[in-house]
C-alpha positions in Angstrom: 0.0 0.0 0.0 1.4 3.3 -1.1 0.5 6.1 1.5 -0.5 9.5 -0.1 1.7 12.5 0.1 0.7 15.8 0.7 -0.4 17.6 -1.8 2.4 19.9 -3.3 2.8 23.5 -1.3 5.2 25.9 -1.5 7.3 24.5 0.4 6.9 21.1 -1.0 7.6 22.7 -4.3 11.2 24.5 -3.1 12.2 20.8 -1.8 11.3 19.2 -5.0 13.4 21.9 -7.0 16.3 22.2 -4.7 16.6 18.3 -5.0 16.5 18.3 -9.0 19.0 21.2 -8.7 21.3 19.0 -6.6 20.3 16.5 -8.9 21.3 18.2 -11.9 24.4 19.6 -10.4 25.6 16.3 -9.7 27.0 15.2 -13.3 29.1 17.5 -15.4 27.4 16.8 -18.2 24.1 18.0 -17.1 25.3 20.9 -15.4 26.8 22.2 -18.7 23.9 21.6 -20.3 21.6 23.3 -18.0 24.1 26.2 -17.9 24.2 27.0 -21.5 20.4 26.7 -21.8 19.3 29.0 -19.8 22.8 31.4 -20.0 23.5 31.1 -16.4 27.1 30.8 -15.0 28.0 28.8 -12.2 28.0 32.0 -9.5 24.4 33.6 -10.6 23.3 29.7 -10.3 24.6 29.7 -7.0 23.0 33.4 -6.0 19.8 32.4 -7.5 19.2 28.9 -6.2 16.8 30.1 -3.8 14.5 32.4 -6.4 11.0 30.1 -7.8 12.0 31.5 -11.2 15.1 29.8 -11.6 13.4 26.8 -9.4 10.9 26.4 -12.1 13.2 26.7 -15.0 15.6 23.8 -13.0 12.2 21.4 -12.9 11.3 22.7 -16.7 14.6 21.4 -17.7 13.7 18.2 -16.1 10.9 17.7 -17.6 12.2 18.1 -21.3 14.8 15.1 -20.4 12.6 12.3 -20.0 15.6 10.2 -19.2 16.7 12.5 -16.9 13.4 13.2 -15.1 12.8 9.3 -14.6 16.3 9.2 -13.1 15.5 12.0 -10.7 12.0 10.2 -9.7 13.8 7.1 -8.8 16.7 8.6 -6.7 14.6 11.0 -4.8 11.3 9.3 -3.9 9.8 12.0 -5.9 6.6 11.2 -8.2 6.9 12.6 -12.1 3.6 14.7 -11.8 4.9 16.1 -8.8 7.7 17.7 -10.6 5.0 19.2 -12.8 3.0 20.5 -9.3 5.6 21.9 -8.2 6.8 23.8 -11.8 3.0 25.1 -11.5 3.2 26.3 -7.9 6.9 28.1 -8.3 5.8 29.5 -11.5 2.7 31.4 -9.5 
């Protein structure tokens, strides 16, 4: 039996970003790639980590790597349409 989560807050929302972010961060590769898309560099990632704008662009990203968004969902107990709530709720 699965139990139900909460349903995605705010502050459910931050979690689920800041854990793709780490996520994302984690392997050169994607890091690079996520820098060059959205023409961040490595310190403005840093000073923005924290702003919805750039936490709903890290889970937009995501989304548009379906390998990488199942790989994320695995890793950190996180349901798919969850990363969508939470895009939704950052995005306002």
């Amino acid at each position: 039996i699965k139990k139900r989560r909460a349903p995605v807050d705010r502050a459910r929302a931050e979690v689920i970003a800041l854990e793709a972010l780490r996520f994302i961060a984690s392997e050169e590769r994607r890091l690079a790639a996520f820098l060059e898309e959205s023409g961040l560099d490595v310190a403005t990632l840093k000073a923005r980590a924290g702003e919805p704008a750039l936490l709903a662009a890290v889970l937009d990203a995501l989304e548009r790597d379906e390998s990488a968004l199942l790989a994320f969902t695995s890793t950190a107990d996180v349901r798919v349409d969850e990363v969508a709530l939470a895009k939704r709720v950052l995005e306002g």
